[in-house]
Structures are given as C-alpha cells and as structure tokens.
PyMOL CGO cylinders between C-alpha atoms (Angstrom):
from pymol import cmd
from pymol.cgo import CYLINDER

trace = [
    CYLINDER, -25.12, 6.81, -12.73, -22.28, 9.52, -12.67, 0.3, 1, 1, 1, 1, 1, 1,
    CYLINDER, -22.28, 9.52, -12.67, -18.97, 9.04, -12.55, 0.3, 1, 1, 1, 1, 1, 1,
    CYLINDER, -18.97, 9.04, -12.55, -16.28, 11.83, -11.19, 0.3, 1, 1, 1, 1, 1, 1,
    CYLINDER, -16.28, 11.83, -11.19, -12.22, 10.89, -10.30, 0.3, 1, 1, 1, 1, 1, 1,
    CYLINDER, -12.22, 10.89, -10.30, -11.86, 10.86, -6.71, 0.3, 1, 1, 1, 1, 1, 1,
    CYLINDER, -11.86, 10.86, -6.71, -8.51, 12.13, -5.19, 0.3, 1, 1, 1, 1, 1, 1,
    CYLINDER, -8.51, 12.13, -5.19, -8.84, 11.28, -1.85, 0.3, 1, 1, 1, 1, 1, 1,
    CYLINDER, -8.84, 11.28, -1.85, -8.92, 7.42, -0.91, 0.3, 1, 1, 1, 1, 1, 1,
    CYLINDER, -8.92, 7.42, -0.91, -11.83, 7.98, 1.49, 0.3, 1, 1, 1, 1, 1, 1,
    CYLINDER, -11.83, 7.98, 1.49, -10.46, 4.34, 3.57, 0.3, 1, 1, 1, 1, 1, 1,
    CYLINDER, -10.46, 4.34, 3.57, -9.06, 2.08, 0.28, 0.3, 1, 1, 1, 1, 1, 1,
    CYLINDER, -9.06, 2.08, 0.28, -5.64, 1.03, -0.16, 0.3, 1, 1, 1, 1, 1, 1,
    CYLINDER, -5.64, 1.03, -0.16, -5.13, 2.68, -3.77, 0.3, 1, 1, 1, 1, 1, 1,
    CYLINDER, -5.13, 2.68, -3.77, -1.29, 2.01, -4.59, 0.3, 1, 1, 1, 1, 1, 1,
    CYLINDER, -1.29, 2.01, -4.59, -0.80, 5.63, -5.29, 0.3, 1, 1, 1, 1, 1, 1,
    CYLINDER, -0.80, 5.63, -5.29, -3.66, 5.00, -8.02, 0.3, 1, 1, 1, 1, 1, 1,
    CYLINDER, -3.66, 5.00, -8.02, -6.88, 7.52, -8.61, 0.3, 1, 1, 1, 1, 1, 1,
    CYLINDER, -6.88, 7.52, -8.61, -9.52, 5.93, -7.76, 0.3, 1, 1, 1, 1, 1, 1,
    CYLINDER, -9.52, 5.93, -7.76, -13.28, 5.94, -10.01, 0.3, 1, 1, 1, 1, 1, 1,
    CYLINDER, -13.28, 5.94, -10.01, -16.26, 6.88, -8.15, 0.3, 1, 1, 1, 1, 1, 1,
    CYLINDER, -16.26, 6.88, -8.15, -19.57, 6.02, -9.13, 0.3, 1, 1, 1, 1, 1, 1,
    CYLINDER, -19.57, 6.02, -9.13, -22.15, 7.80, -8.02, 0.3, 1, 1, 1, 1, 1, 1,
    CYLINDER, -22.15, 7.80, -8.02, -25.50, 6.70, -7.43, 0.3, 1, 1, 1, 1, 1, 1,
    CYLINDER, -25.50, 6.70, -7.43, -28.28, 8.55, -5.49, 0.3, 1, 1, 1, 1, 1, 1,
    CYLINDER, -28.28, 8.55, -5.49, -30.39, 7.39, -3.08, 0.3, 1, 1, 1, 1, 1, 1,
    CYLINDER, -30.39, 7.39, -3.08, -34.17, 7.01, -4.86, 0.3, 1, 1, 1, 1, 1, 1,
    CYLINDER, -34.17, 7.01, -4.86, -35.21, 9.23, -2.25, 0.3, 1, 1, 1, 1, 1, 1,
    CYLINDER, -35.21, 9.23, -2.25, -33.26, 11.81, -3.82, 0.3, 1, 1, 1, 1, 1, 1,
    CYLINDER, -33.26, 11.81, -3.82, -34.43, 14.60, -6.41, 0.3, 1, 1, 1, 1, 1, 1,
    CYLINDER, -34.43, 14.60, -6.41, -31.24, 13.73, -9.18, 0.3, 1, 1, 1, 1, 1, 1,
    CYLINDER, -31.24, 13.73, -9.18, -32.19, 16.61, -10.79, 0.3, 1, 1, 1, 1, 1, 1,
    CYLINDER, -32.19, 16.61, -10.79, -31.50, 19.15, -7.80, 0.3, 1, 1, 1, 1, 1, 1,
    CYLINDER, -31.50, 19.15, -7.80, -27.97, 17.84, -8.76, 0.3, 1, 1, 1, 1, 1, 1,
    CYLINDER, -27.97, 17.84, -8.76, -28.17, 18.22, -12.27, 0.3, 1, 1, 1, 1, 1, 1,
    CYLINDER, -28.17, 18.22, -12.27, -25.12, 20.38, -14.12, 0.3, 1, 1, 1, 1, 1, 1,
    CYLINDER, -25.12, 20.38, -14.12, -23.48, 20.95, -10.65, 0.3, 1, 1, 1, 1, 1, 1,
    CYLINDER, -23.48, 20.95, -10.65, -19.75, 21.02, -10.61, 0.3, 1, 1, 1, 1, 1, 1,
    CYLINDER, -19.75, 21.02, -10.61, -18.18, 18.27, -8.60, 0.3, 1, 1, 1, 1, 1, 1,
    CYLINDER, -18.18, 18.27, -8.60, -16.69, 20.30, -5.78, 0.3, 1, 1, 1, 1, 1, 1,
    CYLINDER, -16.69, 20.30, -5.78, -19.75, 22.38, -5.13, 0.3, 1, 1, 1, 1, 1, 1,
    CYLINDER, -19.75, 22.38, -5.13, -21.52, 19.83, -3.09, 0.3, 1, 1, 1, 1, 1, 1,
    CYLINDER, -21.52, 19.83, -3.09, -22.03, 19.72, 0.45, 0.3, 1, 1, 1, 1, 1, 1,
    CYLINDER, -22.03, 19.72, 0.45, -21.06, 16.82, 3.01, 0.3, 1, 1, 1, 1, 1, 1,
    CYLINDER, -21.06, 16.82, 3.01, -24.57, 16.47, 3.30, 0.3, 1, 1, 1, 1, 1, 1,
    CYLINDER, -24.57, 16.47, 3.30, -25.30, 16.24, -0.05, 0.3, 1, 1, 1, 1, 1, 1,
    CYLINDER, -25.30, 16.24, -0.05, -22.40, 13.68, -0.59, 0.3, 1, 1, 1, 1, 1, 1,
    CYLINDER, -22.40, 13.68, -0.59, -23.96, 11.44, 2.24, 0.3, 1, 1, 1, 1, 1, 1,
    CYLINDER, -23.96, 11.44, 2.24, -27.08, 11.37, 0.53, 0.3, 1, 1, 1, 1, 1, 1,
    CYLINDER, -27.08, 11.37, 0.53, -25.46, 9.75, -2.35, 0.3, 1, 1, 1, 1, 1, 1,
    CYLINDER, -25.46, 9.75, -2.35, -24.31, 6.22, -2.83, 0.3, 1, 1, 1, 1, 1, 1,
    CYLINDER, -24.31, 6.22, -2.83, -20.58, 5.52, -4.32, 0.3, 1, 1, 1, 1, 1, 1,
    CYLINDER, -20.58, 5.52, -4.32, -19.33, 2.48, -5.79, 0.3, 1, 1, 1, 1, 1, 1,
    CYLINDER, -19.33, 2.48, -5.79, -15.80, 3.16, -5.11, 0.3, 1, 1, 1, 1, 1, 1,
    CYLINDER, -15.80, 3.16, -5.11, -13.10, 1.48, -7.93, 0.3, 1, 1, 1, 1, 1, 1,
    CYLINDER, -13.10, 1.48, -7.93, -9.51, 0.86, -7.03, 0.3, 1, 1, 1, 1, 1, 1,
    CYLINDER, -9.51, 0.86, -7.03, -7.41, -0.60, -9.80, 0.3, 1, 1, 1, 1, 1, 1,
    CYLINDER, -7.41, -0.60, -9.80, -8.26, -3.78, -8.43, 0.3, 1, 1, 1, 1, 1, 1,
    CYLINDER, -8.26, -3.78, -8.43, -11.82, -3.53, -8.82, 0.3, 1, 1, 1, 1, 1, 1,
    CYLINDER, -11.82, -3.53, -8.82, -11.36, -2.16, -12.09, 0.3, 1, 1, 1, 1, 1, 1,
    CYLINDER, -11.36, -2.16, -12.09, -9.34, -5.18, -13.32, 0.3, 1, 1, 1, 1, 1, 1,
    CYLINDER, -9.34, -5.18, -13.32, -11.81, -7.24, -12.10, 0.3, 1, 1, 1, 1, 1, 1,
    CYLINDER, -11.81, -7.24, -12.10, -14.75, -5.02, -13.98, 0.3, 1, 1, 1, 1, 1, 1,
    CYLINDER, -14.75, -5.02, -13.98, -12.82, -5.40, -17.44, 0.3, 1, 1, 1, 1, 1, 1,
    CYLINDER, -12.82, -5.40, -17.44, -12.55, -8.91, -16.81, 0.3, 1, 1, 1, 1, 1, 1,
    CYLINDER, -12.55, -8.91, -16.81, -16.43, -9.42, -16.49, 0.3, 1, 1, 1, 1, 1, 1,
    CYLINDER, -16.43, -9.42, -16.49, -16.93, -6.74, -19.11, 0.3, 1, 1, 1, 1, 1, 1,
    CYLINDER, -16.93, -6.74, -19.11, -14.51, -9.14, -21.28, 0.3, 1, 1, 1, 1, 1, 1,
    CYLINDER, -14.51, -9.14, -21.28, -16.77, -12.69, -20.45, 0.3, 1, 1, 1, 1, 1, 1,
    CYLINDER, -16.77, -12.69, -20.45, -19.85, -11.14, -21.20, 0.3, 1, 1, 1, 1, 1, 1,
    CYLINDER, -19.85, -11.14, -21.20, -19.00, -9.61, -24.34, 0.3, 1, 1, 1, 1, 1, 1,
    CYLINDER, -19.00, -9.61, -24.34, -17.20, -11.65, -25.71, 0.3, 1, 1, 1, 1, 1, 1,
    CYLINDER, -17.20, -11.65, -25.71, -16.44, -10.27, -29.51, 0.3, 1, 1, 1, 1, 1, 1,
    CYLINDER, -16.44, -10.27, -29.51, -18.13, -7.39, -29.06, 0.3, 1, 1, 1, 1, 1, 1,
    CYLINDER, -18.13, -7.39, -29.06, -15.54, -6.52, -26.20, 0.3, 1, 1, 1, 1, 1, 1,
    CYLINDER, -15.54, -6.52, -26.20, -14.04, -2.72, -26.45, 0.3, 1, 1, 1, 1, 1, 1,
    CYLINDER, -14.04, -2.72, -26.45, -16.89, -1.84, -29.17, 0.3, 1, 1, 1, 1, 1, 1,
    CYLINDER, -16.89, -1.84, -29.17, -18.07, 1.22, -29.23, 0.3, 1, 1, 1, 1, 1, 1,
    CYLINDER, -18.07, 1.22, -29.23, -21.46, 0.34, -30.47, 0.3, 1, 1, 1, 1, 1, 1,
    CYLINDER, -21.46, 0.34, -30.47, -23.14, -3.33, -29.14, 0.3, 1, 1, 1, 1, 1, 1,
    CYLINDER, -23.14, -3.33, -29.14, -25.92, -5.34, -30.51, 0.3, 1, 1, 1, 1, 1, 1,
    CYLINDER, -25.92, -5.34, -30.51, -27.78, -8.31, -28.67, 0.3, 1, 1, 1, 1, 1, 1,
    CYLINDER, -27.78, -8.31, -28.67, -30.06, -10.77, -29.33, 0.3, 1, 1, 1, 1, 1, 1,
    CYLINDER, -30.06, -10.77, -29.33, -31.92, -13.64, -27.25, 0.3, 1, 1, 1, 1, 1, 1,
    CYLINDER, -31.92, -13.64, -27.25, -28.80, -15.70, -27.50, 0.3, 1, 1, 1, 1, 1, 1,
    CYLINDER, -28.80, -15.70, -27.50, -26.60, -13.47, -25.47, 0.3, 1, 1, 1, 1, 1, 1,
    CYLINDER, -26.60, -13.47, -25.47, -29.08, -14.16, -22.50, 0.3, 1, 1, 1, 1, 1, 1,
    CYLINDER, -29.08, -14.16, -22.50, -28.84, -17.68, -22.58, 0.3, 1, 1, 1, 1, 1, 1,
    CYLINDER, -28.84, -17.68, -22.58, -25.09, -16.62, -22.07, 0.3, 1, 1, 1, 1, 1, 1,
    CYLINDER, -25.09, -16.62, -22.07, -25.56, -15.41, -19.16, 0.3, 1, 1, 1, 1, 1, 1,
    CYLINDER, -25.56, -15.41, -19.16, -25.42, -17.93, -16.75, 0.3, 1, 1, 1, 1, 1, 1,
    CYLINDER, -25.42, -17.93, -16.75, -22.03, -19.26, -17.63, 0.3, 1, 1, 1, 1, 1, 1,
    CYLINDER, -22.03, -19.26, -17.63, -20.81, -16.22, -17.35, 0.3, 1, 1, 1, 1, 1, 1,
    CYLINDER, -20.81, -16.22, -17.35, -22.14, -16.08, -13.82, 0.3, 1, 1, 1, 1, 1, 1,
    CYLINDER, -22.14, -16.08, -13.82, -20.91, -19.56, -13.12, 0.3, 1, 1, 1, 1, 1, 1,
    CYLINDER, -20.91, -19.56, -13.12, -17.44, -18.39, -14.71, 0.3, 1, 1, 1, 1, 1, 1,
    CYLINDER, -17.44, -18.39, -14.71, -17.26, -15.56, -12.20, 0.3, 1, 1, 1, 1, 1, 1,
    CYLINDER, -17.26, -15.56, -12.20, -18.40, -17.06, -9.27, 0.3, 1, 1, 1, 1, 1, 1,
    CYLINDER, -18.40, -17.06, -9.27, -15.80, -20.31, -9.75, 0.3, 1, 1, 1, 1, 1, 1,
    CYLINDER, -15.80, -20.31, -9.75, -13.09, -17.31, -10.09, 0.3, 1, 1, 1, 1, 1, 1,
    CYLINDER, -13.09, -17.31, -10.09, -14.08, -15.90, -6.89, 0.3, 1, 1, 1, 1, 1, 1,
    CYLINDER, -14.08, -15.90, -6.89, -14.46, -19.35, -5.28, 0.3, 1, 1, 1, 1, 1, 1,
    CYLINDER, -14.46, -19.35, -5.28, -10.57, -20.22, -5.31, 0.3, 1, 1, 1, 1, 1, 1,
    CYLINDER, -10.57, -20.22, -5.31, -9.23, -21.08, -2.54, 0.3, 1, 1, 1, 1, 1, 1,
    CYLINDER, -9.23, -21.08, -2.54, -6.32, -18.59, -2.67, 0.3, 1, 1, 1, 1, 1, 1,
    CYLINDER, -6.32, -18.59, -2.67, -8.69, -16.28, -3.56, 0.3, 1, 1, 1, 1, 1, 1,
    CYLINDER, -8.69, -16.28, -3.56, -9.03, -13.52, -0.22, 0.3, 1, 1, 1, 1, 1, 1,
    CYLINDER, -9.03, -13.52, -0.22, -12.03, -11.68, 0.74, 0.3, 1, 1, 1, 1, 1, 1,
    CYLINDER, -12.03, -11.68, 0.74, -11.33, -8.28, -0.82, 0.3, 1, 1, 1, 1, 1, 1,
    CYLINDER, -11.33, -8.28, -0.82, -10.56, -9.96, -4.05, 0.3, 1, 1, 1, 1, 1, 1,
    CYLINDER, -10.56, -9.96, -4.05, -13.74, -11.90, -4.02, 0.3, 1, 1, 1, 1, 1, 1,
    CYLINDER, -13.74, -11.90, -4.02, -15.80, -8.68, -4.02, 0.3, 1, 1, 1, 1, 1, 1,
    CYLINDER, -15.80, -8.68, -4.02, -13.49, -7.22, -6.99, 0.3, 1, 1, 1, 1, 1, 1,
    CYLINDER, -13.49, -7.22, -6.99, -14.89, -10.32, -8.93, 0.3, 1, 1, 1, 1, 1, 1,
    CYLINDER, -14.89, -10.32, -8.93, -18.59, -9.99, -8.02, 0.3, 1, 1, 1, 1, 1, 1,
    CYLINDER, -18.59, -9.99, -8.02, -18.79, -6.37, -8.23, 0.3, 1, 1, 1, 1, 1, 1,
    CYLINDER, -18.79, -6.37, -8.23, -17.73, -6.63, -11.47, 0.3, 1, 1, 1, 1, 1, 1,
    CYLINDER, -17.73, -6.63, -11.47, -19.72, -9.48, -12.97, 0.3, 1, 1, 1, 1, 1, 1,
    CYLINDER, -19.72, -9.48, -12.97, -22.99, -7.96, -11.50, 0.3, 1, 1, 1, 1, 1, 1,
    CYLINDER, -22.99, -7.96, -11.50, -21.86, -4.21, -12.79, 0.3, 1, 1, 1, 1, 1, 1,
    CYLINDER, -21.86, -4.21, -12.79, -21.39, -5.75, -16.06, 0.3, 1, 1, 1, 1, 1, 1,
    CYLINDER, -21.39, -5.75, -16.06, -24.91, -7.84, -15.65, 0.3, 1, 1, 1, 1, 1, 1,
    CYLINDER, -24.91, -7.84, -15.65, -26.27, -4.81, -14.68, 0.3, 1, 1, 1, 1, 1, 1,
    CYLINDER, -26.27, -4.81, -14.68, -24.73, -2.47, -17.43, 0.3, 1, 1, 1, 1, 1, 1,
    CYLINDER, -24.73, -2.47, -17.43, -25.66, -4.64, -20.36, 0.3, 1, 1, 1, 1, 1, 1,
    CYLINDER, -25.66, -4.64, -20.36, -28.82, -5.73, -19.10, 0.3, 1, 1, 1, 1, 1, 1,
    CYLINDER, -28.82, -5.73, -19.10, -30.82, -6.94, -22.52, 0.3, 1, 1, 1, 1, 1, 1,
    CYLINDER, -30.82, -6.94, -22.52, -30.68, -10.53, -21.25, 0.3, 1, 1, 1, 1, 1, 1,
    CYLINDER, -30.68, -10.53, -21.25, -33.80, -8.97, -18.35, 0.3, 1, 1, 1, 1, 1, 1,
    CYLINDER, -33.80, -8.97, -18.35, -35.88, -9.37, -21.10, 0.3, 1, 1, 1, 1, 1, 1,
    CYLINDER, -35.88, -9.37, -21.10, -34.79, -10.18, -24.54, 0.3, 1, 1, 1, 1, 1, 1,
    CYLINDER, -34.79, -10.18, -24.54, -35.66, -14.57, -23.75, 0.3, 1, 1, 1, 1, 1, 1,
    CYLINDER, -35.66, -14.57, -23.75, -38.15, -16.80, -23.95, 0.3, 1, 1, 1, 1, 1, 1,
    CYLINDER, -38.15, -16.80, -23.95, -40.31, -17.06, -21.20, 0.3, 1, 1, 1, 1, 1, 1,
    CYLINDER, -40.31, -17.06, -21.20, -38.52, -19.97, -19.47, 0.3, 1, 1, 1, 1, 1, 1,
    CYLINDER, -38.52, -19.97, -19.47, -35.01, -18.60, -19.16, 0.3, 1, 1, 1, 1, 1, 1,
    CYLINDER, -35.01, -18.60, -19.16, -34.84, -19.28, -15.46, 0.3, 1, 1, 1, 1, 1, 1,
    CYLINDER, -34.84, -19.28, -15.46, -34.96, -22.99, -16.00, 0.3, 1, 1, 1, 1, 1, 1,
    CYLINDER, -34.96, -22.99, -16.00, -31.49, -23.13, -18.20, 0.3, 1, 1, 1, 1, 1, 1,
    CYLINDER, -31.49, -23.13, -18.20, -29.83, -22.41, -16.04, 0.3, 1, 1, 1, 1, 1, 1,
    CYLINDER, -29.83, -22.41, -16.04, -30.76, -18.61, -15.09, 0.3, 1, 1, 1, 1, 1, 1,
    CYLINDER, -30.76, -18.61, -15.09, -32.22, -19.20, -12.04, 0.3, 1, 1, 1, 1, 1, 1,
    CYLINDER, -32.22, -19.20, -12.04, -29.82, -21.37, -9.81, 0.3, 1, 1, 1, 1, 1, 1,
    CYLINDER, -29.82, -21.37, -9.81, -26.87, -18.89, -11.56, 0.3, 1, 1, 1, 1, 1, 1,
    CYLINDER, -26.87, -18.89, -11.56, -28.32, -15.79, -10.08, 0.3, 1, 1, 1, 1, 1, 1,
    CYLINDER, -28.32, -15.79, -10.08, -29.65, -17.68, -6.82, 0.3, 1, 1, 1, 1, 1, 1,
    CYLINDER, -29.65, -17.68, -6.82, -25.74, -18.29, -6.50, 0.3, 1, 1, 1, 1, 1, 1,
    CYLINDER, -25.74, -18.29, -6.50, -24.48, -14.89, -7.19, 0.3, 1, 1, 1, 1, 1, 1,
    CYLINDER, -24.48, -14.89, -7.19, -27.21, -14.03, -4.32, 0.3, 1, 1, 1, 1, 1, 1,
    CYLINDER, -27.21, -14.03, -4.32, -25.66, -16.31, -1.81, 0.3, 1, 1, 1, 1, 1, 1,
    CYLINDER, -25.66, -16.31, -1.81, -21.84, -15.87, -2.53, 0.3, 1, 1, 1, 1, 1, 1,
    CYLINDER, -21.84, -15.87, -2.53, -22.50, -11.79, -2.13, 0.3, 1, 1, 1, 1, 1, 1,
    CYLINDER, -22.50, -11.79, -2.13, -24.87, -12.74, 1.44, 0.3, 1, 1, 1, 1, 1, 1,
    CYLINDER, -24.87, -12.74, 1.44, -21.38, -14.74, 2.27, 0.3, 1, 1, 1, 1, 1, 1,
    CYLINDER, -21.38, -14.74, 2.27, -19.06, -11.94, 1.04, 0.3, 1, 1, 1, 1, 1, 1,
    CYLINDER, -19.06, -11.94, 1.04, -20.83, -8.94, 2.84, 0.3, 1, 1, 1, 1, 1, 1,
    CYLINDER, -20.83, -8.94, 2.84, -20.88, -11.22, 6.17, 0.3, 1, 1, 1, 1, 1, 1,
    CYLINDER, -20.88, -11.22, 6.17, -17.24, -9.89, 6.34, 0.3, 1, 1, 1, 1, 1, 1,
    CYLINDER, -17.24, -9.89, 6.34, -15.84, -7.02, 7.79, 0.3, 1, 1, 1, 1, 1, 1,
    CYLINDER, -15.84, -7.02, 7.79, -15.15, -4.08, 6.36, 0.3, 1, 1, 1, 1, 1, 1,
    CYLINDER, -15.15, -4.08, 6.36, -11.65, -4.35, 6.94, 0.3, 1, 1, 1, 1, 1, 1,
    CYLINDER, -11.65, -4.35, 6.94, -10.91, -7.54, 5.49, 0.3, 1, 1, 1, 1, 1, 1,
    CYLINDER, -10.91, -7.54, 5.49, -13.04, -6.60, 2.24, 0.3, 1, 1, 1, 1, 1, 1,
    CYLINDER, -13.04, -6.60, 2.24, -11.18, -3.37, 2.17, 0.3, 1, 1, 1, 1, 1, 1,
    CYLINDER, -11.18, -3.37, 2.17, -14.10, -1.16, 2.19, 0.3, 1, 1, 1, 1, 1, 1,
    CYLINDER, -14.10, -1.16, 2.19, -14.84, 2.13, 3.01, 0.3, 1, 1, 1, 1, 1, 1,
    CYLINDER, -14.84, 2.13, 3.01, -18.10, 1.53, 5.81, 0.3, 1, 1, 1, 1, 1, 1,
    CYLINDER, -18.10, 1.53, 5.81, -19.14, 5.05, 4.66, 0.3, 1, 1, 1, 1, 1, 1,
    CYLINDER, -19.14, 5.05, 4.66, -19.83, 4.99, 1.33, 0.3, 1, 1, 1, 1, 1, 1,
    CYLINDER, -19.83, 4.99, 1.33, -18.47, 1.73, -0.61, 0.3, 1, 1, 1, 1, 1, 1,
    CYLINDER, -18.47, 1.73, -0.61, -20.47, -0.83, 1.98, 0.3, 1, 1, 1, 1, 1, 1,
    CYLINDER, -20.47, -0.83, 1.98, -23.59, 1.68, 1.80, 0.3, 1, 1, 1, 1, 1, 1,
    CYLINDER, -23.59, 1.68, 1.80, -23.07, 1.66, -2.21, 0.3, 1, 1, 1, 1, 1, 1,
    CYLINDER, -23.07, 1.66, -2.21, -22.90, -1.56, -2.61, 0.3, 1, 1, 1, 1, 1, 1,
    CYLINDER, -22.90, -1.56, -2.61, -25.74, -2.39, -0.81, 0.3, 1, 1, 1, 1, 1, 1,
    CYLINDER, -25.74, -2.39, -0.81, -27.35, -0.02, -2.55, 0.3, 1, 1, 1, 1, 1, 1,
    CYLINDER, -27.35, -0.02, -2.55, -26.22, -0.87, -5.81, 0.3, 1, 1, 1, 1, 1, 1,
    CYLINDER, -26.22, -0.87, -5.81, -27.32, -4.36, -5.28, 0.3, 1, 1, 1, 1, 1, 1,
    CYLINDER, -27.32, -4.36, -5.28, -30.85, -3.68, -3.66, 0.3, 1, 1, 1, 1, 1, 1,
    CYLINDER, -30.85, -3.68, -3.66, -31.26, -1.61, -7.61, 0.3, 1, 1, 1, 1, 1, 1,
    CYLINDER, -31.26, -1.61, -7.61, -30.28, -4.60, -9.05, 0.3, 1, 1, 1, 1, 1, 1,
    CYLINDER, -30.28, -4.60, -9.05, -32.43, -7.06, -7.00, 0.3, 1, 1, 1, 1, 1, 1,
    CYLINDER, -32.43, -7.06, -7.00, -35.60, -5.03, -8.24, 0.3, 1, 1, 1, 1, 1, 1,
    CYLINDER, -35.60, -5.03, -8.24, -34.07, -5.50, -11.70, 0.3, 1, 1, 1, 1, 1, 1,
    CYLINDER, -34.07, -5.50, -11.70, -34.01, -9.64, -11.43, 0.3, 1, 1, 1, 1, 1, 1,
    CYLINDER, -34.01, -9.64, -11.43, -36.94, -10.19, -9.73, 0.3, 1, 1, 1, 1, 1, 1,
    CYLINDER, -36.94, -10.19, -9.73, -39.19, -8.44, -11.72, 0.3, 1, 1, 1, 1, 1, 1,
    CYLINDER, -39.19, -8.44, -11.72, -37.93, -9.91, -15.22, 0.3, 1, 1, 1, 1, 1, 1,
    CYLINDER, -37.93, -9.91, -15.22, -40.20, -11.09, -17.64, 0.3, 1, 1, 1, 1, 1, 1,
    CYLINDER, -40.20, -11.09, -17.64, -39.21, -14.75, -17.10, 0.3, 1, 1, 1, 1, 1, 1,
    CYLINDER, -39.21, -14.75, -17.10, -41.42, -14.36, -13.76, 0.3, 1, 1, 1, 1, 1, 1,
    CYLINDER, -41.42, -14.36, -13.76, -39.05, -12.89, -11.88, 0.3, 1, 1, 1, 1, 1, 1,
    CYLINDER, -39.05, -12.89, -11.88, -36.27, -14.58, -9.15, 0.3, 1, 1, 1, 1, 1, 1,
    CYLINDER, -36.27, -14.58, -9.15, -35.62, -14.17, -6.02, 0.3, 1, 1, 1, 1, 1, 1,
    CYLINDER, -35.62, -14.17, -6.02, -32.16, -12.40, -5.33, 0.3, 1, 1, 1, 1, 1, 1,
    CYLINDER, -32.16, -12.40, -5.33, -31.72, -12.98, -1.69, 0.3, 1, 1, 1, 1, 1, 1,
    CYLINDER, -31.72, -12.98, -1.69, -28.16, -11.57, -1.17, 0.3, 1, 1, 1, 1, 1, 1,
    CYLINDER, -28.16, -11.57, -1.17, -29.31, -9.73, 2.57, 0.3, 1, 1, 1, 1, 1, 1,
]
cmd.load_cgo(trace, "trace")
C-alpha cells in the first residue's frame, strides 16, 4: 500500500492539517504500470482507478490509538516480534475498540476514526491470521470479528456527510479496504469467519 501527503482536502474537514493518503489499487489493476512514478504524473483516470484511505488528524489519532492496544510494549518499536499469544489478544482488543466507538457521545464520523483504525492495525500486524491453534474462533475470535462486521454494516449505513467522507475516494476505499480484509478473515487457518460488514 503507498502512501503520498495529499494537499488538497478532496471533501474532509482537515483543520488546516495535511492530510495522509493511502493508496490502494484496485486488484484489477497492473501495480506495476505504476511502479517508480512520481506522484503528480498520474492521470485523473489513473487516480480513479485507485482506492484511498484518506487520514485526517482525527483518523490518525484514532490509528495510533489502535496501533497502541494492539501492541502493547512493543508500541513505537522499530522492529516487532509475535507469538501465538498475541492472537489470543486480539479479541479484546476488538472488544476494546468497538466499546470506544459504542459511546453514546460518540458521533458517526468519530465512530469510523475508531474502526478504521482498529481494523488498519488488525490488518497491518496481521500474525494473529495464522500464528493460533486451530480453535481460535471459539475464544472469543469469532463473535469479536462478527461484531466489528456488524458495527462497520451499521456505520457505512450513514451518509457520507455525517461520516465526513469523501463519496469519491474515502467511501470507495474503505469499502475496498475492507472487502481486502474480509478475504483475509475468512480464509484463516482457524476455518475461516464470516465478515459480513455489506
């Protein structure tokens, strides 16, 4: 996944703030066309064929946050090491980010900062797909990530406005983003589980 600074806000309230973009490209997509290219060389078409995970400082707090749960210690290392324990970690650190988001002052946009980042992080440090023992779904792994599945179908019901997304490219990226890491869960060694977040 790339990453280039964005100037332009392309829809998000930024604060005055740059904003990260993420760049992911459609699996339809030849990546390598794209390889080496400067930033600014690309066509508009070329950019729509791409999928952005746009990251306001908001979303980026709440992406440090997760990064910090899941972690742990081994927060801010440069260099990580797992082992099968860390995945057995992983579904209170769901259930940690998914009571955050379930606040009741907690508004729509927000909630999205909070799963974006727990399932980036998920996704980013993704040993616990396969480093457990064959049951892993039944502590606790399966009903974690059925949740995450349901509170993102709930989330994405809303409109783009009030999650302050861009219906370009951050709605289109995120769904994107999360149909990659729906292949991801249910095809892990455990059996595999159903992530119906659509």
């Amino acid at each position: 996944m790339a990453s280039v600074e964005a100037q332009q806000p392309l829809g998000e309230k930024q604060n005055g703030k740059v904003i990260m973009l993420r760049a992911m490209f459609d699996s339809s997509v030849d990546e390598s066309v794209y390889k080496d290219r400067e930033d600014d060389s690309f066509t508009m078409e070329e950019v729509v064929q791409q999928r952005f995970l746009i990251f306001n400082s908001s979303r980026d707090d709440a992406l440090d946050l997760a990064e910090r749960d899941v972690l742990g210690d081994q927060y801010g290392d440069g260099f990580t090491m797992f082992n099968t324990s860390f995945s057995y970690e992983i579904p209170d650190h769901i259930q940690t980010a998914l009571a955050r988001a379930g606040k009741p002052n907690v508004t729509p946009d927000r909630k999205l900062d909070i799963l974006l980042g727990i399932t980036k992080s998920l996704h980013d440090h993704s040993t616990w797909l396969y480093d457990h023992e064959y049951n892993w779904g039944e502590f606790g792994g399966k009903s974690a990530l059925q949740s995450l599945a349901r509170t993102w179908k709930t989330v994405l019901a809303k409109s783009d406005l009030e999650l302050n997304i861009d219906p370009l490219f951050m709605r289109k990226g995120i769904e994107y983003f999360l149909r990659e890491f729906k292949k991801e869960v249910e095809n892990m060694e455990c059996g595999g589980i159903k992530f119906n977040f659509e």
